[in-house]
C-alpha positions in Angstrom: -2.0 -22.4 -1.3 1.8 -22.1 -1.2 2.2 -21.2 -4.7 -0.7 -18.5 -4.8 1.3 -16.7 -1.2 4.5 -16.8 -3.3 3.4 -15.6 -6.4 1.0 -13.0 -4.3 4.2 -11.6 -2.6 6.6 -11.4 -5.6 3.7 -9.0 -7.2 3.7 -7.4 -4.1 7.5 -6.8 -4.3 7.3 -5.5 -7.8 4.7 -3.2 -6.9 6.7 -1.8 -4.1 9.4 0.1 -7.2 5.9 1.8 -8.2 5.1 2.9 -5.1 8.0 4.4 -3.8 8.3 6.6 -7.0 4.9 7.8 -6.3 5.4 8.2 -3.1 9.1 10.3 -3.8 6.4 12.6 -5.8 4.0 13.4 -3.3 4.9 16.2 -2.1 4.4 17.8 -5.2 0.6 17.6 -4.2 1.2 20.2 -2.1 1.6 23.4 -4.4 -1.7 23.6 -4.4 -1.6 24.4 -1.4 -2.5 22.3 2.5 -5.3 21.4 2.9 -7.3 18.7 4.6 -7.7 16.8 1.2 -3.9 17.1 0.5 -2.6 15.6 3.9 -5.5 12.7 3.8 -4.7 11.7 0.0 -0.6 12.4 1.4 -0.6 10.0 4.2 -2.4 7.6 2.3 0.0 7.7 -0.4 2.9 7.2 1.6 1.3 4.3 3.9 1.6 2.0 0.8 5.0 1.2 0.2 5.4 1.6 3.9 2.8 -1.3 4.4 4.1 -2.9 1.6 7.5 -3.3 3.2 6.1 -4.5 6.3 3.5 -6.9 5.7 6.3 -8.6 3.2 8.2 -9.4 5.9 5.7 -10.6 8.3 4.0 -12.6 5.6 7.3 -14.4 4.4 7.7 -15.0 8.7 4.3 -16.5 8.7 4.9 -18.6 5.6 8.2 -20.1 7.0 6.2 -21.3 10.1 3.8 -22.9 7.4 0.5 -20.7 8.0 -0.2 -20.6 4.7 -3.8 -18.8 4.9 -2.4 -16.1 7.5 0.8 -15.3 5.3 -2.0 -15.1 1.8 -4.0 -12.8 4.2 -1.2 -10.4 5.3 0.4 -10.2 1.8 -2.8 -9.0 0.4 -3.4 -5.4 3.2 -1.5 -3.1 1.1 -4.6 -3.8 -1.3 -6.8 -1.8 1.3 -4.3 1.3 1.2 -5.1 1.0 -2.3 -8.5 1.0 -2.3 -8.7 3.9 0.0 -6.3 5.8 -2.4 -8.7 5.3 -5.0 -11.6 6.4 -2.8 -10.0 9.3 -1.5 -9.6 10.7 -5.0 -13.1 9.7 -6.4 -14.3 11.7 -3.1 -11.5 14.6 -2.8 -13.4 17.5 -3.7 -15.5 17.2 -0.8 -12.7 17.1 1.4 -11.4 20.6 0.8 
């Protein structure tokens, strides 16, 4: 279990270089134009390396104390931004 939360988080930390790029370019979504669809899929996009950043450290805090299965579950919520990311584009046209 130890080895899967460390190897978990160091993918997590290289997937934070990623996400900060993308998020430095979203605010290019909005020449376009504002629009409901355009904040949703914004705030979403910048909630990742946010999240990313934050459940890093409190996994690494919970791995130190030696709660293996807590620190594993934390590491892995940035996934759920990323999922709704993916959603949010599949269903963006309906939320003009």
């Amino acid at each position: 279990m130890k080895s899967l939360v460390v190897i978990v988080n160091i993918v997590a930390s290289l997937a934070l270089l990623p996400a900060l790029y993308m998020a430095l370019m979203s605010p290019m979504m909005f020449d376009s134009g504002a629009t409901t669809r355009t904040w949703t899929l914004f705030g979403t996009v910048l909630a990742i390396p946010a999240s990313i950043v934050v459940t890093q450290i409190a996994s690494w805090v919970l791995f130190y104390k030696g709660l293996y299965l807590w620190a594993l579950g934390v590491a892995c919520v940035p996934l759920l931004f990323v999922a709704l990311l993916v959603v949010l584009f599949m269903m963006s046209s309906s939320l003009t």
